[in-house]
Every structure is written in C-alpha cells, then in structure tokens.
N, C-alpha and C positions, 0 to 999 in steps of 0.2 A: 443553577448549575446542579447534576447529577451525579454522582459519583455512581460511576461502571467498573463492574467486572472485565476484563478483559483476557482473550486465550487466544493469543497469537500464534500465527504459524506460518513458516517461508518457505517452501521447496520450492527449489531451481535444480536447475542440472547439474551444479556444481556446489549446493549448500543446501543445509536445512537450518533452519531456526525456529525453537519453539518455546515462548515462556509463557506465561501469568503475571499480571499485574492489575493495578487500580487505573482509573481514569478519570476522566470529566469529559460530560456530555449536555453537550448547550446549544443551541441556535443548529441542529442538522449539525456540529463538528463533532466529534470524538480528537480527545487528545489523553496519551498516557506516553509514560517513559518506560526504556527498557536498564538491563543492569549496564548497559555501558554509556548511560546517561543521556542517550540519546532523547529526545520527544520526534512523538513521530503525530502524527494529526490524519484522520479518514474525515472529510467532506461529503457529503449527501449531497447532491444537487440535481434531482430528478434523477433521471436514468444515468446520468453520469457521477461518476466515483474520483475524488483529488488524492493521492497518496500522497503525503508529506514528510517527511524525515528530516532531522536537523541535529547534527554531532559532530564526532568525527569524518562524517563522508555526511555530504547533504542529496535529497533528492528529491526529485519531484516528478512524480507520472500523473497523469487522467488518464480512464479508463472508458473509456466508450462504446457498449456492442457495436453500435452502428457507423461507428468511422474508425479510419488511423489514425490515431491520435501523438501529439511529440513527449518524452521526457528526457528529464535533466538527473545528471548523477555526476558531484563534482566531488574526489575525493584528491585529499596532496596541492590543492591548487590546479588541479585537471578537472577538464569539464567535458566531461560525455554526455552529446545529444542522441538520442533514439528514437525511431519511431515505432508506437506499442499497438501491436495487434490484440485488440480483447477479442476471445474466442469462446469465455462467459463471463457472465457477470451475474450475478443474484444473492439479490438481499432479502430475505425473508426471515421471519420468526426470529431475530436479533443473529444475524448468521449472513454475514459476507464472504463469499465465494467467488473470487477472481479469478482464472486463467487465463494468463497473457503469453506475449512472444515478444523478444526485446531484439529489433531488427536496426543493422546497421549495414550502413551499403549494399542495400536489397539480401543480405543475409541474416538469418538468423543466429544470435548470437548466445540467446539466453532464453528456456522459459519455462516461465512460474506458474505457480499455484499461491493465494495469496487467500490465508482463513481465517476472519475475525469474529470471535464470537463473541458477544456484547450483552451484559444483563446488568441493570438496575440495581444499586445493594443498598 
C-alpha cells in the first residue's frame, strides 16, 4: 500500500468543493477521507472510472466515455438513481479529469467537473 497526496475538487452547478488530504493506493483503488469523515474510493478499471463515497450521504457513479452509464446517491434514507453521461474522462500524468451530466427523466439535472490529482509521498 502507497500513501497519496490527494487535491480534490467538485464543481456542479450548484457547489464547489475543494480540499487536500492523504490517501492510500493499492490494487488500481485510491481511498482517502475528507473533513466530514466521509472515505470516498476512485477505481481504475481500464477505461472505466468507479466513484465511491461513503458517510453521511452514500454514492456510487461509473464513468464511462463510451456508454451511459447508472449511479446511486442515497442520502436521509432516499435513494436517487441516475443515468451519467461522461462527456470526458482522462487520466494522465497522476490527474483525473472527469466531466459528467447527472440525467434524470431524460433531463439534466446536475453537471460536474470531477479533479483528482494523485502523487506518491
């Protein structure tokens, strides 16, 4: 296991989030925590990306240029399904780059920018 650098960043339509923290990197996962205790997990899996979160609101996207893909975001005991339009995706040079669309009932509801940048310490 690796301990990472991590510099997160969230822009939607409707928030921004941006911190630093440490992580661990093993098998293709990335796992770190933010200040509200949450662990959130990024997934490698060839050309496809797992976003995982787990707190007080849980969730779960894949991100896939080449299909629509479903995610899950359950907060309160509510569970919202979505289908994610990735419109990029690139991971290079320890630098993940996501841009998504968060579609519900053939509308768009939500969309992000999603930026990890990941270094060895």
């Amino acid at each position: 296991m690796k301990k990472v650098k991590i510099d997160f960043e969230m822009n939607s339509l409707d928030s921004q989030v941006k911190f630093t923290t440490t992580g661990e990197f093993e098998n293709q996962k990335i796992k770190f925590s933010d200040s509200e205790k949450s662990t959130h997990y990024i997934v490698f899996n060839n050309n496809i990306i797992e976003y995982n979160k787990k707190g007080l609101m849980d969730m779960k996207f894949i991100f896939d240029i080449n299909n629509l893909t479903k995610g899950t975001y359950v907060v309160d005991n509510n569970s919202f399904v979505f289908d994610i339009l990735t419109t990029h995706l690139e991971n290079k040079n320890n630098r993940l780059i996501i841009q998504y669309d968060l579609i519900q009932d053939n509308e768009i509801v939500n969309r992000s920018t999603l930026v990890i940048a990941y270094s060895i310490t």
